[in-house]
C-alpha positions in Angstrom: 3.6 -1.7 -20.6 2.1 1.5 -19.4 -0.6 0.1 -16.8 -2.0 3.7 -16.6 -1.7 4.3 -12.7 -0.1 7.4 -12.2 -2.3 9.9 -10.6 -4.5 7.2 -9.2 -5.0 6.3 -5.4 -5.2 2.3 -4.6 -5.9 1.2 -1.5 -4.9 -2.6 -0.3 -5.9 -4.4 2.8 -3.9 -6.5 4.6 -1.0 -5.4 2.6 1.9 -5.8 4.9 3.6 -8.9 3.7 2.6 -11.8 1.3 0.2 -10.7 -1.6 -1.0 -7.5 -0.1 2.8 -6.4 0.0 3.4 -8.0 -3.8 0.2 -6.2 -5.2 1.2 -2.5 -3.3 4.7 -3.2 -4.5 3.7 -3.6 -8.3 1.1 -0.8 -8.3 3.5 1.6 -7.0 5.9 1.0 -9.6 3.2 0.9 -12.0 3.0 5.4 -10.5 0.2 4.9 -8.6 0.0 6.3 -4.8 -0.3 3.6 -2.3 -2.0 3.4 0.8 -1.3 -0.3 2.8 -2.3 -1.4 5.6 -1.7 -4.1 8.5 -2.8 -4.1 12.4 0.5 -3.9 13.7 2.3 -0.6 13.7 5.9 -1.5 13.4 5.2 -4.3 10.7 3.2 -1.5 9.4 6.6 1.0 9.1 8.5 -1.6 8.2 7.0 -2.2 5.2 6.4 1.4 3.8 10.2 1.7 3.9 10.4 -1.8 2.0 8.2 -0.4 -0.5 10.2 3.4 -0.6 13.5 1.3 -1.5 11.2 -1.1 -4.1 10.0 1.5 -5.9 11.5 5.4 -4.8 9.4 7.7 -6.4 6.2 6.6 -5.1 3.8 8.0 -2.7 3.5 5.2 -0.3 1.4 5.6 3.3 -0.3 3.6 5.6 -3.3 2.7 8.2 -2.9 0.9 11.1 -6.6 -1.4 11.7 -7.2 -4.9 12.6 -10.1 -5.9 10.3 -11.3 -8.5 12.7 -12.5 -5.0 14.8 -15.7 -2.7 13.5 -14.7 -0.1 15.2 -10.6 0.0 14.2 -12.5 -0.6 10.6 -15.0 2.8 10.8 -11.9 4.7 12.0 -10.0 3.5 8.5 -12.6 4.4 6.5 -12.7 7.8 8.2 -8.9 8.4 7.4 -9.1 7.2 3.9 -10.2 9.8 1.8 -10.8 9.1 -2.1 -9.6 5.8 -3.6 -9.6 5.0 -7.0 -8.6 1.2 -6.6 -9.5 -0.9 -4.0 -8.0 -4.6 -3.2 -10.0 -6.3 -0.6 -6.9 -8.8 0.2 -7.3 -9.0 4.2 -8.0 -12.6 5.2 -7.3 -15.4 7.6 -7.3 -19.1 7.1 -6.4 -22.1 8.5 -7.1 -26.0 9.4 -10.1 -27.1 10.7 -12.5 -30.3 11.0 -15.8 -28.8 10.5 -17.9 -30.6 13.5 -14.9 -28.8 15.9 -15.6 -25.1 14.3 -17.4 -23.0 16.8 -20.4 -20.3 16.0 -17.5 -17.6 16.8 -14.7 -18.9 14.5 -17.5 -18.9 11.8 -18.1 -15.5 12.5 -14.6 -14.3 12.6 -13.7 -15.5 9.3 -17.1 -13.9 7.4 -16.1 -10.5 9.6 -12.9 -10.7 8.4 -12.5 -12.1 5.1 -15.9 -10.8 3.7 -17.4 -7.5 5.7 -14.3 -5.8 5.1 -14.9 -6.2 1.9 -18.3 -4.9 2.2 -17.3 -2.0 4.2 -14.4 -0.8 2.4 -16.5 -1.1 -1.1 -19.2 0.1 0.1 -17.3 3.8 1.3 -15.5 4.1 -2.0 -17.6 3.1 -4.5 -20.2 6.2 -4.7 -17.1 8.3 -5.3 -15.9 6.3 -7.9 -19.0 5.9 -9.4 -19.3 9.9 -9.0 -15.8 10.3 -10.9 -16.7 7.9 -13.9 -13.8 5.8 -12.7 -12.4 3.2 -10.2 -11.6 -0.4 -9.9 -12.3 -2.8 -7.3 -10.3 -6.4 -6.8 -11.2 -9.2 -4.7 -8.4 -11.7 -4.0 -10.5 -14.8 -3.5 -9.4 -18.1 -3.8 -9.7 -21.6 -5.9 -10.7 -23.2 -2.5 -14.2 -20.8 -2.9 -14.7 -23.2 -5.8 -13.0 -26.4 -4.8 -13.8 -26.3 -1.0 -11.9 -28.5 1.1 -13.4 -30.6 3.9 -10.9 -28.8 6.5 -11.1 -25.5 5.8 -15.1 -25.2 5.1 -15.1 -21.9 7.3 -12.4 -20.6 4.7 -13.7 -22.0 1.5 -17.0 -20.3 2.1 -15.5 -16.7 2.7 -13.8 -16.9 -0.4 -17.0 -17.8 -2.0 -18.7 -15.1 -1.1 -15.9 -12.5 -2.4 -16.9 -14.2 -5.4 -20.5 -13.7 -5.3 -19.9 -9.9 -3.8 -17.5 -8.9 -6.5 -20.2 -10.1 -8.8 -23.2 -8.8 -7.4 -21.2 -4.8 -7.1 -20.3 -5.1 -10.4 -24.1 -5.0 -11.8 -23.8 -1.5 -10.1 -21.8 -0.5 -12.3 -23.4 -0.6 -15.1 -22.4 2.0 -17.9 -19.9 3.2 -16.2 -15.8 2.9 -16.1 -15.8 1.8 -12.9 -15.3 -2.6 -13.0 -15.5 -4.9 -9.9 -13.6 -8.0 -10.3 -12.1 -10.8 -8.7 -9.3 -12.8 -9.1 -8.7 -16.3 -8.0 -5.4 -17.6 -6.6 -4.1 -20.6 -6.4 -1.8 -22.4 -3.2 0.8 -19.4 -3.3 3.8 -19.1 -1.2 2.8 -16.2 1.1 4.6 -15.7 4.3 2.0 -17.2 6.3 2.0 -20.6 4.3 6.0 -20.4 3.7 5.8 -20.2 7.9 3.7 -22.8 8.7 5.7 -25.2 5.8 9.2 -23.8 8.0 7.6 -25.2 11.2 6.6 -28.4 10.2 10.1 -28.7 8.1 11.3 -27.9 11.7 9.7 -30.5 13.6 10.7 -33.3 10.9 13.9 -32.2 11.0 13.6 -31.6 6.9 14.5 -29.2 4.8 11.3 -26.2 4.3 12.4 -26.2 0.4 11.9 -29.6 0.0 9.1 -30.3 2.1 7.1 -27.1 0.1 8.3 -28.9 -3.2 6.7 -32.3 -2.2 3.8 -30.3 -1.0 3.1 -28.9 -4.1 3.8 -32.1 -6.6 1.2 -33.7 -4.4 -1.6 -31.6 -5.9 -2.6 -33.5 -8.2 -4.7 -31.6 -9.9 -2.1 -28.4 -10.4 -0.4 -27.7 -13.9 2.0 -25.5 -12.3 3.2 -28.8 -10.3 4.7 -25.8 -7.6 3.9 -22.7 -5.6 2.7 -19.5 -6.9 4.8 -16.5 -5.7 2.9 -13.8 -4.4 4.4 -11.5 -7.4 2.6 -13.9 -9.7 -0.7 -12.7 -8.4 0.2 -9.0 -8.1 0.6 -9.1 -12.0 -3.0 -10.3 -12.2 -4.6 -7.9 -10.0 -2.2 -4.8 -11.3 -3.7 -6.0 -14.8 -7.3 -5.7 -13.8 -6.3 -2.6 -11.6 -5.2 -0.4 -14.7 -7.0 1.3 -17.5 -6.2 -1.7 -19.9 -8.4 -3.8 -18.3 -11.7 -1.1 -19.0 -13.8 -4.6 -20.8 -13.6 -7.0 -17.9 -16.3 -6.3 -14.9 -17.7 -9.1 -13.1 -15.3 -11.5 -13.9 -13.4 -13.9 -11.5 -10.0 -14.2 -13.2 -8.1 -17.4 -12.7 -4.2 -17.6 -11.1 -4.6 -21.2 -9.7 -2.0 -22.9 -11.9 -4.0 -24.7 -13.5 -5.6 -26.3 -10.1 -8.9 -26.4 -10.9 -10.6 -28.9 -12.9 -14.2 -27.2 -12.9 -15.0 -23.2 -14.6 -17.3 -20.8 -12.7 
């Protein structure tokens, strides 16, 4: 299916590995030029020439920033130039009981996980506006709807994507430009396929089995396993192209079936 891309200019945070990677890799098949980003330079290199082999005749470059940084942030945006699609992927998350967070930690997570959002939307959507066309993605999360108790900090960043994709979109009125967001279930990304390898390690189990038990413990999930990052990047390369001109201001489920409750 022609998704529509070629000529267009997306931009994805935190696009190194895991998701990002996934979503940059199936946009730049899809013809569209692709500009990723990570805040190490050599992981950065690395995966520009992953993506050159994935998908050869793409236009693939990238931008070194740490997002967790203003200033690293302002220099992006001054680098960036015109974007036509914009996925606000960058995020952090992690394990915490809630009377041990501190103020800073807090902090972090909304300056990572939400003002980049803000930041990045707020340089490129004028110009898309401008052009009569543009598209902007917010990879939240089922646990913005379905907090858990130990990862409250998290769980309320990916709320507010939510509510921000939402809000932006109501700018948009009458126009071809959409603002939507997409909500992922417990997916396999590096980071979580890591974190399962260490604890295999230290049980002295096998990682495949351990993230197989892992997932039939959700109760809840249809799926019954993990979602592979490609399985979201079909979503958002969907909502990215010019097939997907009727839906602004929606938050489009990929959860598996994990949630019980609708927006």
């Amino acid at each position: 299916m022609d998704l529509g891309l070629t000529g267009k200019r997306a931009f994805i945070s935190g696009s190194t590995q895991g998701i990002g990677f996934a979503v940059a890799a199936e946009l730049a098949r899809a013809g569209a030029a692709v500009v990723i980003n990570g805040r190490d330079e050599h992981r950065l290199l690395a995966a520009i020439d992953a993506l050159a082999a994935i998908a050869p005749e793409a236009d693939v470059t990238g931008i070194t920033a740490d997002f967790a940084d203003a200033d690293q942030v302002q220099r992006l945006v001054d680098q960036l130039g015109e974007i036509d699609i914009l996925i606000n992927n960058v995020g952090i998350f992690g394990l915490q009981d809630f009377a041990t967070i501190p103020d800073a930690e807090w902090q972090r997570y909304f300056e990572i996980n939400v003002m980049s959002g803000v930041r990045l939307s707020r340089h490129v959507l004028a110009g898309m506006l401008a052009r009569d066309w543009g598209r902007i993605i917010f990879l939240s999360s089922e646990s913005g709807i379905d907090v858990p108790a130990d990862m409250t900090h998290y769980g309320m960043t990916k709320a507010a994507m939510i509510a921000l994709a939402n809000g932006l979109a109501k700018t948009t009125r009458g126009s071809r430009v959409t603002v939507n967001s997409v909500i992922g279930g417990p997916t396999l990304s590096d980071g979580v396929a890591q974190t399962i390898e260490q604890i295999a390690l230290a049980q002295r189990i096998d990682a495949a089995e351990l993230a197989s038990t892992i997932a039939a413990g959700n109760t809840t999930s249809l799926l019954q396993r993990f979602i592979e990052p490609t399985e979201i990047a079909d979503m958002v390369a969907y909502l990215a192209s010019t097939r997907a001109s009727a839906t602004n201001g929606a938050a489009l489920r990929a959860d598996g079936g994990t949630l019980t409750t609708t927006l």
